[in-house]
N, C-alpha and C positions, 0 to 999 in steps of 0.2 A: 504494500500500500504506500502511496505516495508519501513522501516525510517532508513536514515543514523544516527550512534553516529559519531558525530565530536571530534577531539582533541580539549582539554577545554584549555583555557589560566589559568592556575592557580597559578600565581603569577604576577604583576603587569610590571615586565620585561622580560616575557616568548614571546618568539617568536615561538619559536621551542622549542620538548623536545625527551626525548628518554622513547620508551613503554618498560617499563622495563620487565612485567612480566604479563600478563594476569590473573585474577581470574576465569575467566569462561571459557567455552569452548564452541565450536559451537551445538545448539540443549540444552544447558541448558536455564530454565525458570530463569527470572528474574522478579524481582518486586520493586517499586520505595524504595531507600535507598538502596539497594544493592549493595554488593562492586564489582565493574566491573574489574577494572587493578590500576598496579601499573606503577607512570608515574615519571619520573625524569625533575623535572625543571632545571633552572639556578641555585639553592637552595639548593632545596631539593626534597627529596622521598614523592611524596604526591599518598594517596588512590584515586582513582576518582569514583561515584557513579552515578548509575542509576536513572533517574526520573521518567521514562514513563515505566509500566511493560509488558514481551510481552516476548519472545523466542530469543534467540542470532542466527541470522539466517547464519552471515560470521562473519567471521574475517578476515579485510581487510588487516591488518597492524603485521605484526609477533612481539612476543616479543624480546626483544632487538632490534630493530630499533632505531636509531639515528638519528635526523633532523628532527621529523614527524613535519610540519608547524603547526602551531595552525588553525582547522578549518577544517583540512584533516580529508576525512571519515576515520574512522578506524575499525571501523565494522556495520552488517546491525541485525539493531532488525525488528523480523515480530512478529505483531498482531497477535490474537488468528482467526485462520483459515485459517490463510498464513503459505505458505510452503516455502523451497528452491529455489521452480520452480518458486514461485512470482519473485524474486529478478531478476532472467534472464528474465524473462518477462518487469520486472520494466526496465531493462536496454537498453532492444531493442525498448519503449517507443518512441514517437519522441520528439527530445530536445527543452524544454521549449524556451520562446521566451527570448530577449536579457536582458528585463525590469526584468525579475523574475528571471534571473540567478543566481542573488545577494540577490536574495530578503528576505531570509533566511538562518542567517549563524549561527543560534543558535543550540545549541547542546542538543540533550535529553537525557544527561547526566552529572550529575553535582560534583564537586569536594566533598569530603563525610564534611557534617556540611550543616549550612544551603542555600538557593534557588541560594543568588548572590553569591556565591564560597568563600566568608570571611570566612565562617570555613572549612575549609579545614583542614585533622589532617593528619601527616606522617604516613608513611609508615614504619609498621616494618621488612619488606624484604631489589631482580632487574633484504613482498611487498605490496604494495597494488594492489588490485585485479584488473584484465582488465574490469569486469563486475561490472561495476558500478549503484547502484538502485537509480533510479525515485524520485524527490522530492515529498513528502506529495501532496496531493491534495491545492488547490490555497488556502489560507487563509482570512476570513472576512476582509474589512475595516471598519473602526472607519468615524465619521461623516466628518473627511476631507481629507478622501478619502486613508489615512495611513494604510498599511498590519497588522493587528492585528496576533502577532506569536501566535500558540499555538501547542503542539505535538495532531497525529489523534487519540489518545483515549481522548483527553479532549474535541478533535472536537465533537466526536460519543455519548460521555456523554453530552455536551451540548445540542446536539440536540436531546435527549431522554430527557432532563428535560426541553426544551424552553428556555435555553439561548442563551442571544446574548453573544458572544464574546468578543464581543468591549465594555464591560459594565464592563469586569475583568480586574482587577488587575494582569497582572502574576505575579510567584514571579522564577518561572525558570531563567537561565542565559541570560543575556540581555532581563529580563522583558516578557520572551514566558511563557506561559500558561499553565499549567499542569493537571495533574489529580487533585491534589488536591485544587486548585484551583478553577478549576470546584465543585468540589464537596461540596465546603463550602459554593458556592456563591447561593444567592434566587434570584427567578425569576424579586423580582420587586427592584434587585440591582440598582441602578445608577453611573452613572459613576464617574468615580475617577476624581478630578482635573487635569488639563493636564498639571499642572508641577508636580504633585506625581506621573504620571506615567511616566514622562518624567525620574523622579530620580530614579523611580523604574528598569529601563531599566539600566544595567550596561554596559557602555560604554567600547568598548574591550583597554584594556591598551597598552599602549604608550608604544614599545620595544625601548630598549636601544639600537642604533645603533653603531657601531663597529667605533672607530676613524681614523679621512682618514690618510693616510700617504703613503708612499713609498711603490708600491703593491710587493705580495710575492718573483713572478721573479723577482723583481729590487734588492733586499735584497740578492737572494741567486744567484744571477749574480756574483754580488763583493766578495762572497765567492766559486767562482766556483775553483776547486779543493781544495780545504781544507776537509775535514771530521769534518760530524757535525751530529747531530742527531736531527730530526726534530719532533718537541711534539704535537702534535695537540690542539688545545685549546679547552675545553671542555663549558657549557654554563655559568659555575660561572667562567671561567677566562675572558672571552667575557664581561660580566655586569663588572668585575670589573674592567677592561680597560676602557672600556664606561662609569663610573660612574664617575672614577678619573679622565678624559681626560676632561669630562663636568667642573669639579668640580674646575679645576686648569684655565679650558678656561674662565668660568662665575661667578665664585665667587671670588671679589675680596678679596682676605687674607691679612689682618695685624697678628705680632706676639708679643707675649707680655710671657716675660722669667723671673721668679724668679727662686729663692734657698730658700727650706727649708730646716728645722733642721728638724731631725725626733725624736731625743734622745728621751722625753718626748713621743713620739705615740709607740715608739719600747720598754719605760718601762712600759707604761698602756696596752699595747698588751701581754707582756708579763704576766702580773698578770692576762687580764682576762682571757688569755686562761687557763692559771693553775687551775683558777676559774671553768670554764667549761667545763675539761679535762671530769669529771664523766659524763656529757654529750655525748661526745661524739664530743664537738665541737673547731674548732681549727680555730681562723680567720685570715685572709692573712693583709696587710696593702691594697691591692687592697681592700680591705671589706671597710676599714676605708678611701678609697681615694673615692671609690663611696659613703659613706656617706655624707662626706664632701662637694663634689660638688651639692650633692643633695639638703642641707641644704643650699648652697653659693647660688644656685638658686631661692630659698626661700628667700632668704636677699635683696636679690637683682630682683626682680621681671623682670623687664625690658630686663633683657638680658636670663630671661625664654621662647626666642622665636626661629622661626623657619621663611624663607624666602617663600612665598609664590606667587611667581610670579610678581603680581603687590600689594602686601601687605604684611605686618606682622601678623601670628599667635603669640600671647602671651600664653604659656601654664599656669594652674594652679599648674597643680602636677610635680614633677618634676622626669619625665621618661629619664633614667641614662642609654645609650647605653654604652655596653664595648664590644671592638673590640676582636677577640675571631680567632689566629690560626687557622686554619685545611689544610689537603692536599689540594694543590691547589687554596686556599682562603681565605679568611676569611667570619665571621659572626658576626654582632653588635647585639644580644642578647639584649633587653630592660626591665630594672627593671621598671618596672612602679610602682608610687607613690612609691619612694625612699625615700623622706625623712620620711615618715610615719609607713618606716619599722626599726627594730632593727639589729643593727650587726649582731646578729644569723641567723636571718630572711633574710638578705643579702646575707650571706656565704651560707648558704644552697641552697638560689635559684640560685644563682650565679654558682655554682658548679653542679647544673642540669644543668641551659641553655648551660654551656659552655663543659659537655658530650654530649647533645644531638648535640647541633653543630657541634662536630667534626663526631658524628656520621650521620649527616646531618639528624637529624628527630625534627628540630624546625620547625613549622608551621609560614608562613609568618607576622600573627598575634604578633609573638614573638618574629620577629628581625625587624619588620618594623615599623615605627616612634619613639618619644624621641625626644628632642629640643637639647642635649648635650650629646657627648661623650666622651669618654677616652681609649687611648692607651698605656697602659705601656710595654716597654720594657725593663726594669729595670733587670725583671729577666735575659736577653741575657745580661748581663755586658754593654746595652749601658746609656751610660753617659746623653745626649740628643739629640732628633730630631725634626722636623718640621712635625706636621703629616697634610695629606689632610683633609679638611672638609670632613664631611659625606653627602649629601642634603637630605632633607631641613634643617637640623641642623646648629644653629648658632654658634657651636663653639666645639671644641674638643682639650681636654688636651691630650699632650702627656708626660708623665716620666716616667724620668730615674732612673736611679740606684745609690740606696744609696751611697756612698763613705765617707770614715773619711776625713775630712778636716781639717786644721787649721782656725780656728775662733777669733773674737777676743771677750771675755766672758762679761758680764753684769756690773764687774766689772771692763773690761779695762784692763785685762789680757789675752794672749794670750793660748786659748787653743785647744781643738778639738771636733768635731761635724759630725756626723752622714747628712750628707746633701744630697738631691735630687736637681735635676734640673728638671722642667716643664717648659713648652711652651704653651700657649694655642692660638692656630690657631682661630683664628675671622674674621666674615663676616661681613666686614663692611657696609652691605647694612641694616643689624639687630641690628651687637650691635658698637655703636661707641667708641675713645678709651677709655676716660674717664671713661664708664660703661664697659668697657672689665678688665679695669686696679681694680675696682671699685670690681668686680667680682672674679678676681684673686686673691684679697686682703682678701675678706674672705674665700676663699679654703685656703689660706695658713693659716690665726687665727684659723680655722677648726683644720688644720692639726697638729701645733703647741700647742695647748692647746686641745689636742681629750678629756677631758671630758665633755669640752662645748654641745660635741654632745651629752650626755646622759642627757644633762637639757631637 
């Protein structure tokens, strides 16, 4: 029987997304890992792939469509000896009862990497139909009495080799069953503990809801007659309303502000890029402010963590998010294990994630988690700000831009100095001030003496 492909959730705050571009067309053969369309999240441009192989029978959903819900068929694949005529047949079907409506909302298709949609890789690219096909035939239960998913070629392979169903592991999205799947397991499998399959089943992610406030007519009431130009908000402006609105409502923020001197990082910056010119390589002082904190997270262990609902995650390594422009949003790109890397090693990677960001083709793997971030706006000539936590991060530096100031010198003499201003925004639920203040105090020795970091 014909099998709907659902829209995948593929990123952890996707609700809806828009079908950017289709790779296939109707009547082409498909087979599992195949690349199907290209789908635009809240994010990013991501590939979506095929699980289950079989014929592209419709295309429910056109390219460029906008809104498509996560879960919406978008097209219908037929098995090997189904035709067109299945699907209108499938549709004039009579409609399952109330209980099994829901009963299946996994998709046999999955984001391109691997089963649970975590590797998902971008994309290098950007109606649905009245006849709607029949769900899969009714699925096995497991011993207490729970719907074992699986798509109907792992059904049809099961039961040419004698398995049961409810003895597999899927590794499909939300834990449904696949061909391969089928195909690796032996007859005299046993079942998996029932909290491995429990973890194995990926729970559809928690969208970011839009924050309540004053609705659109009440807004453009008080502006009736004026001229104005109304922008539509697209899905990365939507998350990042809902992130910041959470962020400002539930996390309580202390701030904690020094001045450094830069003199001494602006003349070791200078020697060593001269040093690495033949390279090829040129480092920003952003190179040497992500070291720094990355090493300060290291010193200070305790405030290496991240707020976790009703606990503290403490990280080991210290994953160094830097907040990253683009049209209409931004992206916190994460260095992961930072301190472990070298300035070269920094700048380089740094200056990929922060192209592919603007070109929106970082995979969610690569802007999502890190315990600590950083926003500089130094180079915009701002002096300093207060920046939002990131969640679940416990804290995020924000500086500013250098300026000459009058100082008073080592000697007791008044002269002048190269100085930044930082702020670093703290969640007091993770790190308290003492260890905030504690923290700040070696980013600034970091930053003030930059050779320390090449011990």
């Amino acid at each position: 029987m014909p099998t709907e492909i659902l829209m995948p959730a593929l990123s952890p705050t996707m609700e809806e997304g828009t079908l950017a571009k289709w790779l296939v067309k109707e009547g082409d053969s498909v087979a599992s890992g195949d690349l199907l369309a290209e789908i635009e999240t809240d994010k990013a441009t991501m590939e979506f792939e095929a699980v289950d192989e079989g014929t592209i029978g419709k295309i429910l959903i056109e390219a460029g469509s906008e809104g498509v819900k996560v879960n919406t068929p978008i097209a219908v694949l037929l098995e090997e000896g189904e035709s067109a005529d299945d699907i209108d047949s499938a549709a004039s079907a009579p409609a399952p009862k109330a209980d099994e409506k829901s009963d299946e909302k996994a998709s046999n298709a999955k984001p391109a990497g691997n089963g649970n949609g975590g590797g998902a890789k971008p994309a290098t690219g950007g109606g649905a139909s009245d006849a709607a096909p029949a769900k899969a035939p009714a699925a096995p239960t497991d011993d207490k009495g729970n719907r074992v998913f699986a798509s109907p070629l792992a059904r049809r392979i099961a039961a040419q080799k004698g398995l049961d169903l409810s003895q597999i592991t899927g590794s499909g999205p939300r834990g449904r069953i696949v061909k391969a799947d089928v195909e690796a397991a032996k007859p005299t499998e046993t079942a998996a503990p029932a909290a491995a399959k429990e973890q194995a089943k990926e729970q559809p992610a928690k969208s970011a809801a839009m924050p309540t406030g004053a609705s659109a007519d009440t807004v453009a009431a008080m502006y009736e007659g004026r001229e104005y130009d109304e922008v539509k908000l697209d899905g990365m402006r939507k998350t990042v309303a809902a992130r910041l609105t959470e962020a400002k409502q539930t996390i309580p923020h202390f701030y904690l502000r020094r001045e450094i001197r830069m003199d001494a990082l602006m003349k070791f910056r200078a020697d060593l890029n001269k040093q690495l010119e033949a390279r090829g390589v040129k480092l920003s002082v952003n190179d040497f402010i992500i070291k720094a904190c990355a090493l300060a997270l290291q010193a200070v262990p305790d405030a290496n963590a991240v707020w976790a609902g009703d606990r503290i995650l403490r990280l080991r390594p210290s994953d160094v998010a830097v907040a990253v422009a683009i049209e209409g949003g931004l992206f916190t790109p994460v260095l992961k294990d930072a301190e472990m890397k070298s300035l070269s090693a920094l700048s380089a990677e740094m200056k990929d994630l922060a192209t592919r960001a603007r070109d929106r083709k970082l995979s969610p793997g690569e802007y999502q988690g890190g315990s600590f971030a950083i926003s500089n706006l130094g180079m915009y000539g701002i002096d300093n700000f207060d920046a939002v936590i990131n969640p679940p991060h416990g804290a995020i530096l924000a500086v500013g831009a250098g300026v000459k100031k009058p100082v008073v010198g080592a000697d007791g003499e008044l002269t002048t100095a190269t100085v930044i201003s930082v702020t670093l925004s703290v969640d007091h639920r993770v790190i308290d001030g003492a260890l905030g203040a504690e923290l700040l105090q070696k980013i600034v020795e970091n930053l003030e003496n930059p050779m320390v970091m090449l011990a």
